[in-house]
C-alpha positions as CSV (number, residue, x, y, z in Angstrom):
1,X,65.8,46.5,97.9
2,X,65.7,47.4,101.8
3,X,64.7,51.0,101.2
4,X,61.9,50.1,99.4
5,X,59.0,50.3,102.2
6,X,60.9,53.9,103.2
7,X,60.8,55.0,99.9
8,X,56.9,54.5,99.0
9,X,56.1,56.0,102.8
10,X,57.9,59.2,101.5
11,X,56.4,58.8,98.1
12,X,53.0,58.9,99.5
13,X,53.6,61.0,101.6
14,X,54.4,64.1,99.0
15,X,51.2,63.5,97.6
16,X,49.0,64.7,100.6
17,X,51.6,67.0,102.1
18,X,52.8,70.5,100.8
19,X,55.1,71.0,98.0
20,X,57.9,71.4,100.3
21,X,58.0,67.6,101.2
22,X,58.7,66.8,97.7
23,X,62.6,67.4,98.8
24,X,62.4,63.6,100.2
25,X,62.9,62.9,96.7
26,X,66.4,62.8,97.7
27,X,65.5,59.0,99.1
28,X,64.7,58.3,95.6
29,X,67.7,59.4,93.8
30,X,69.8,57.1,96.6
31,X,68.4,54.5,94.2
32,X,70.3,55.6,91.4
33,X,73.4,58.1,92.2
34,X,76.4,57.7,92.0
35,X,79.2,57.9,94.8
36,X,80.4,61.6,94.0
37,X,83.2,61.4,96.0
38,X,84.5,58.4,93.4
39,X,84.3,60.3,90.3
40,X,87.3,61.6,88.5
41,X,85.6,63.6,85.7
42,X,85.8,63.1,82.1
43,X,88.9,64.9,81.9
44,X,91.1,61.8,83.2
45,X,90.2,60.2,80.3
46,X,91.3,62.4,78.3
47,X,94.8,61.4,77.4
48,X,94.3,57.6,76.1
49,X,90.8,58.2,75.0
50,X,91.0,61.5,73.3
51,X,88.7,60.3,69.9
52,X,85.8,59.2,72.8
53,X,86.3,62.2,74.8
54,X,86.0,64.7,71.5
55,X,83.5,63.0,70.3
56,X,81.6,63.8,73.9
57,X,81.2,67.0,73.4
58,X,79.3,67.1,70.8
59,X,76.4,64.7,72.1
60,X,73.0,65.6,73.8
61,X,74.3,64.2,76.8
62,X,77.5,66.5,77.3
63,X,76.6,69.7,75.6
64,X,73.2,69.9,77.7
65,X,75.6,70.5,80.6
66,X,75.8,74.1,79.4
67,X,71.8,74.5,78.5
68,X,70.0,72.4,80.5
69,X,69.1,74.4,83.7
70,X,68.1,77.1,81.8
71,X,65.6,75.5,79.1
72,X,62.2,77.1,79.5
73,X,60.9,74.0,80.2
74,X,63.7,72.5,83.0
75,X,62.4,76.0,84.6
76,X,59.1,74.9,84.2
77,X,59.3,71.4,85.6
78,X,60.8,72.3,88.7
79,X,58.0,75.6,89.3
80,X,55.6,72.6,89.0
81,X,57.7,70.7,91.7
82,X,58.2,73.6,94.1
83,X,62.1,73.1,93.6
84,X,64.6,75.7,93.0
85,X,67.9,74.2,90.6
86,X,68.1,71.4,88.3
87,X,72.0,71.4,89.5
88,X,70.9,70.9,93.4
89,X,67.5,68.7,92.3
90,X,67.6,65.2,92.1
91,X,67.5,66.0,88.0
92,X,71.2,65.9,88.7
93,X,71.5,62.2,88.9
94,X,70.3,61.5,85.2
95,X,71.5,64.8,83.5
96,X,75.0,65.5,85.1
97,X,77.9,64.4,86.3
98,X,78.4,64.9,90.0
99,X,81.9,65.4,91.8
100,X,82.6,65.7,95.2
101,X,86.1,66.8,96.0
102,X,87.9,66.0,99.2
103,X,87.2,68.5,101.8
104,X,84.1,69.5,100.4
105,X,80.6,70.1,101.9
106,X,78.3,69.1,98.7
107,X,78.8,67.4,95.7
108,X,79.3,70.0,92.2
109,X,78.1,69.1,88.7
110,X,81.4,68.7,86.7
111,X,80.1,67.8,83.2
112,X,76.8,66.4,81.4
113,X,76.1,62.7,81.4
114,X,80.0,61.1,80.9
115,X,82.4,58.8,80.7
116,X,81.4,57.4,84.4
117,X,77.9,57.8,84.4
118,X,78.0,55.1,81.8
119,X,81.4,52.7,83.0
120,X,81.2,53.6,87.0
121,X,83.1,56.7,89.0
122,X,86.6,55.5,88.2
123,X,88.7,56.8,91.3
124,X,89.0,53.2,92.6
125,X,90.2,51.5,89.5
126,X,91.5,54.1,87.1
127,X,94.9,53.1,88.3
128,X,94.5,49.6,87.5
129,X,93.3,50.5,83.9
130,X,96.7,52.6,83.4
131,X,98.6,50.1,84.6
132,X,100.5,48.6,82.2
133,X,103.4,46.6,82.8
134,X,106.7,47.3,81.6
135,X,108.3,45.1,78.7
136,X,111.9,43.3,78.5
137,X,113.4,46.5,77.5
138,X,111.9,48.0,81.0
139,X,110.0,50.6,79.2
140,X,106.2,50.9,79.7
141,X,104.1,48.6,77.6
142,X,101.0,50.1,75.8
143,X,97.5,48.1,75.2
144,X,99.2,46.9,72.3
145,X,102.5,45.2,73.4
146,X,101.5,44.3,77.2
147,X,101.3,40.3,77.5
148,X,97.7,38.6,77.1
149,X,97.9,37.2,80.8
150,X,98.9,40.8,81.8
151,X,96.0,42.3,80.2
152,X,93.8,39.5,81.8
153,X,94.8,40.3,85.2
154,X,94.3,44.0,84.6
155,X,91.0,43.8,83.4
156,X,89.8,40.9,86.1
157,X,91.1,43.6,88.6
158,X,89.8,46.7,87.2
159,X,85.9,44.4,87.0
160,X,86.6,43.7,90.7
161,X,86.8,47.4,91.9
162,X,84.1,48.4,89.9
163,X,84.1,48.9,86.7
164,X,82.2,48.5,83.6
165,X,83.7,47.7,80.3
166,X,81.7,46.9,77.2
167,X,82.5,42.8,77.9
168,X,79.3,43.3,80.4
169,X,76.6,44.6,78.3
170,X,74.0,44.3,81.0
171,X,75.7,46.7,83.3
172,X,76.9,49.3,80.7
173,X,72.7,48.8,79.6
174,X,71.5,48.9,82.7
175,X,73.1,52.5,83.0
176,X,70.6,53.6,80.2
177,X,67.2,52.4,81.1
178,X,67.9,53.8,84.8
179,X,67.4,57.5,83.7
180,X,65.5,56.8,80.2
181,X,62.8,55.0,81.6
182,X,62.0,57.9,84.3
183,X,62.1,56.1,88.1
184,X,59.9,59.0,89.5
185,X,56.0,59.1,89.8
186,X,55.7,62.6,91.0
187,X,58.4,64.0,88.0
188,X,55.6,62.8,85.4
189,X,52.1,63.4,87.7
190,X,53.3,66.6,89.1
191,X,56.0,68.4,87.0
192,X,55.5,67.5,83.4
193,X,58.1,66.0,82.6
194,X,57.6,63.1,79.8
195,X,57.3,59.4,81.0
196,X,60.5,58.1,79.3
197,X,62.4,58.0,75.9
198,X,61.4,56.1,72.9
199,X,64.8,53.9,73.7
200,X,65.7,51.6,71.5
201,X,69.4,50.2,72.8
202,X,71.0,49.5,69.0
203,X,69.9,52.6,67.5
204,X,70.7,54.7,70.4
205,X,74.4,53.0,70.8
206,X,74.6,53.0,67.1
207,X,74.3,57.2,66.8
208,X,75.9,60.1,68.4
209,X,76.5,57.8,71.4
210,X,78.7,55.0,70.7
211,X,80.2,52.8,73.9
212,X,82.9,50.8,71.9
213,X,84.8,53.7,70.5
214,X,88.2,52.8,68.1
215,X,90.9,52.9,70.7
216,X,92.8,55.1,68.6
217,X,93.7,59.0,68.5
218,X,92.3,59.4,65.1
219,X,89.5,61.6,65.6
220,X,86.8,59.7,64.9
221,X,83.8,58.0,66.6
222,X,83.4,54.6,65.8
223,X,82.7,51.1,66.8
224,X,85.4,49.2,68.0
225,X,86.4,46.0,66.0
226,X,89.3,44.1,68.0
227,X,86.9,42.4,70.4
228,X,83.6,42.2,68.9
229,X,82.1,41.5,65.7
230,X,79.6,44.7,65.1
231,X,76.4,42.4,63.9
232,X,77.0,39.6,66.7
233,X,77.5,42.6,69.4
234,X,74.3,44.7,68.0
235,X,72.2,41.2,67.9
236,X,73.0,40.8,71.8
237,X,71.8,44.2,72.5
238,X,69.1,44.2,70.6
239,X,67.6,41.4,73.2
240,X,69.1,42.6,75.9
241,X,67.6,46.5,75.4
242,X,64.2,44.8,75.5
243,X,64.7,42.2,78.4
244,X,65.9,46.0,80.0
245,X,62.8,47.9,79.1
246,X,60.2,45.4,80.4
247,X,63.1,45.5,83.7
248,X,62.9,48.6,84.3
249,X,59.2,49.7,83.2
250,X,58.3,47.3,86.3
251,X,60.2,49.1,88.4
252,X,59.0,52.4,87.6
253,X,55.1,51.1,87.9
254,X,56.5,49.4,91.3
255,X,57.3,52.7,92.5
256,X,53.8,53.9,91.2
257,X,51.2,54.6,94.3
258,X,48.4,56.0,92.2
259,X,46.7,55.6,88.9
260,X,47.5,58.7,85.9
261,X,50.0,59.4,83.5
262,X,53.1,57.6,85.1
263,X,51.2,54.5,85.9
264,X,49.1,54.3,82.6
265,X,52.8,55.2,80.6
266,X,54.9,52.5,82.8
267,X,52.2,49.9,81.8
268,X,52.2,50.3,78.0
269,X,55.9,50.4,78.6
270,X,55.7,47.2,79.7
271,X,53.2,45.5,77.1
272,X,55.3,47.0,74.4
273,X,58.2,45.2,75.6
274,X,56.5,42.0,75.9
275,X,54.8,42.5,72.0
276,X,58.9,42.8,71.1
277,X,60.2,39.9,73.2
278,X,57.8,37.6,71.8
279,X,58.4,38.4,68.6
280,X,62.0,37.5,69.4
281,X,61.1,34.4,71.1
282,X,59.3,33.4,67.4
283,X,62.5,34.4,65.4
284,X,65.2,32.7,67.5
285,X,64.2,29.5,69.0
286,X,67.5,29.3,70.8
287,X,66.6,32.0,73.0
288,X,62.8,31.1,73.1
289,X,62.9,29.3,77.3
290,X,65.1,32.6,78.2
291,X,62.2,34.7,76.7
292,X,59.7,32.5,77.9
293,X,60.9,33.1,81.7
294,X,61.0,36.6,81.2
295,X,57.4,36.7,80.2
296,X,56.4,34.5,82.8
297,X,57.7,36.9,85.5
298,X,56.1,39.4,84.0
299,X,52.6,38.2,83.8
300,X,52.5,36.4,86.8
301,X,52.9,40.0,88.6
302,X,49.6,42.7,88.6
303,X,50.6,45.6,86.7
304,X,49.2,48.1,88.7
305,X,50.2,50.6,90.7
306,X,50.8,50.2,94.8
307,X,51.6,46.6,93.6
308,X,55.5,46.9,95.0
309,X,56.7,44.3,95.8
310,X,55.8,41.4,93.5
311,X,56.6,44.0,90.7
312,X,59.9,43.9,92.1
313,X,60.3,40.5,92.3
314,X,59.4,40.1,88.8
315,X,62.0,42.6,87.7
316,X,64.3,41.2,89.8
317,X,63.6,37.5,88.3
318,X,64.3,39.2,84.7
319,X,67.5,40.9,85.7
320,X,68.9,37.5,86.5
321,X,67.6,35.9,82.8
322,X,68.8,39.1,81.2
323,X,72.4,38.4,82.6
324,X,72.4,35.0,81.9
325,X,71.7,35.9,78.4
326,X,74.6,38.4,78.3
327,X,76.8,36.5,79.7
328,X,76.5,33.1,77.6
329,X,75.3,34.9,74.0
330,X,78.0,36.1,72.1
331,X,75.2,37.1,69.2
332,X,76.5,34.5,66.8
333,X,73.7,32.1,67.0
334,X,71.2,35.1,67.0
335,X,71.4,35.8,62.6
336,X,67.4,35.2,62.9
337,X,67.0,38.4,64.8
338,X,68.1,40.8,61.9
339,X,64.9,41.4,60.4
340,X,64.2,42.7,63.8
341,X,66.6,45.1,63.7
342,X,66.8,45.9,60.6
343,X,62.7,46.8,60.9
344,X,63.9,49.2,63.9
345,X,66.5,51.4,61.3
């Protein structure tokens, strides 16, 4: 991560300068944004995905779009942080979905959190998931008459530009911890806000937000079943949440220059996420070197704060074992882990 020295100059900066500075914040949020100028909005979705997109709107994450800036205590946060708009704030990046249109200054909130905050803006490959080919008759084929090697080479393409389907669980994941684990020292120490979610990746997937939605018109929110068997697919995320969680609390605590709440919050974080991948590594012993690496990385790095870069190198060495696991686990050899998650219902 290049930015990384730039970033923690700026950080520390804010912290002996006056309020105004904290608007470098914006080198932060170039962590995590999105390319506005890629995004297509939620409505292009729409048409084939009508059942996802309905069922949208009645989530946190989309209907906040309309309440959020004006919460007493959104208004609150940012008097704390000397900033004026949670739609011009770098809250933007985890609470909305940005769109900048050609010809356009500045970048708009469009929606809440949406279809593309979770699979990628889709401007560069949305025509390569609509592209079916056309059958023997020469009329369009749909998802469920276009050949196997068509659909192959459709979905190869549409991974190569970008984006992220449900078959790469670490990605869609990773989308989660990025905002739910709160990258931002001063957000916590100076404005309030709390120091994360009490995430757990099943449960959360499993409820009003569900990724692999029926691919059908039919009105209702549910998990898909063509490609995945529900208990194999929730078994995988189950490790993978946690493997994501210890990730991504090291990266907050790297970005940590002082102790207090964020630090002291990003560390039990952390241990918490070590008690639960242990207890993995007991129940499922085909796992159990995978954990064990993890761990490893972990402990071998000071959790402290001002502590950057070997916290970054640990979370970097468990993103790789995290997407080894998601990429060679299908969840079938993983039956041992349900008391685990049936203990987190």
């Amino acid at each position: 991560m290049g930015n990384q020295e730039s970033i923690r100059n700026c950080v520390a900066a804010v912290h002996h300068l006056a309020a105004a500075a904290l608007l470098n914040f914006a080198f932060v949020v170039a962590l995590f944004a999105q390319d506005p100028t890629k995004v297509a909005g939620p409505d292009e979705c729409q048409e084939c995905h009508e059942a996802a997109y309905l069922a949208l709107q009645d989530t946190k994450h989309q209907s906040s779009y309309r309440t959020f800036h004006s919460q007493d205590e959104t208004k609150a946060i940012l008097e704390r942080l000397g900033l004026r708009s949670a739609k011009r704030e770098f809250c933007m990046d985890c609470h909305y979905t940005m769109q900048q249109a050609e010809g356009r200054s500045r970048a708009r909130t469009i929606a809440g959190v949406s279809c593309e905050s979770c699979h990628s803006p889709a401007t560069d490959w949305l025509d390569v998931h609509n592209n079916y080919e056309l059958d023997a008759s020469g009329e369009r084929a749909t998802r469920e008459t276009e050949t196997r090697d068509h659909r192959a080479s459709r979905l190869e393409e549409t991974a190569r530009l970008g984006m992220i389907r449900p078959d790469r669980p670490y990605l869609l994941a990773q989308n989660c911890f990025r905002c739910h684990t709160v990258p931002r020292e001063e957000l916590v120490n100076i404005g309030e806000h709390a120091a994360g979610s009490d995430f757990e990746l099943v449960a959360r997937l499993g409820g009003e937000v569900r990724h692999n939605f029926q691919l059908s018109n039919d009105e209702v929110n549910r998990d898909a079943a063509r490609d995945y068997d529900p208990a194999n697919r929730n078994r995988v995320f189950y490790v993978l949440g946690q493997m994501l969680d210890l990730e991504y609390a090291l990266r907050g605590l790297a970005e940590a220059t002082m102790s207090g709440t964020y630090a002291e919050a990003m560390t039990d974080r952390a241990a918490a996420a070590m008690d639960r991948l242990r207890a993995i590594q007991a129940a499922a012993q085909v796992i159990a070197p995978s954990i064990q690496q993890i761990l490893d990385a972990a402990t071998q790095a000071d959790l402290a704060p001002s502590n950057n870069g070997p916290l970054v190198a640990a979370a970097d060495q468990i993103r790789t074992v995290a997407q080894a696991f998601a990429a060679e686990h299908d969840g079938s050899a993983l039956g041992s882990l349900d008391p685990l998650l049936a203990s987190n219902d």
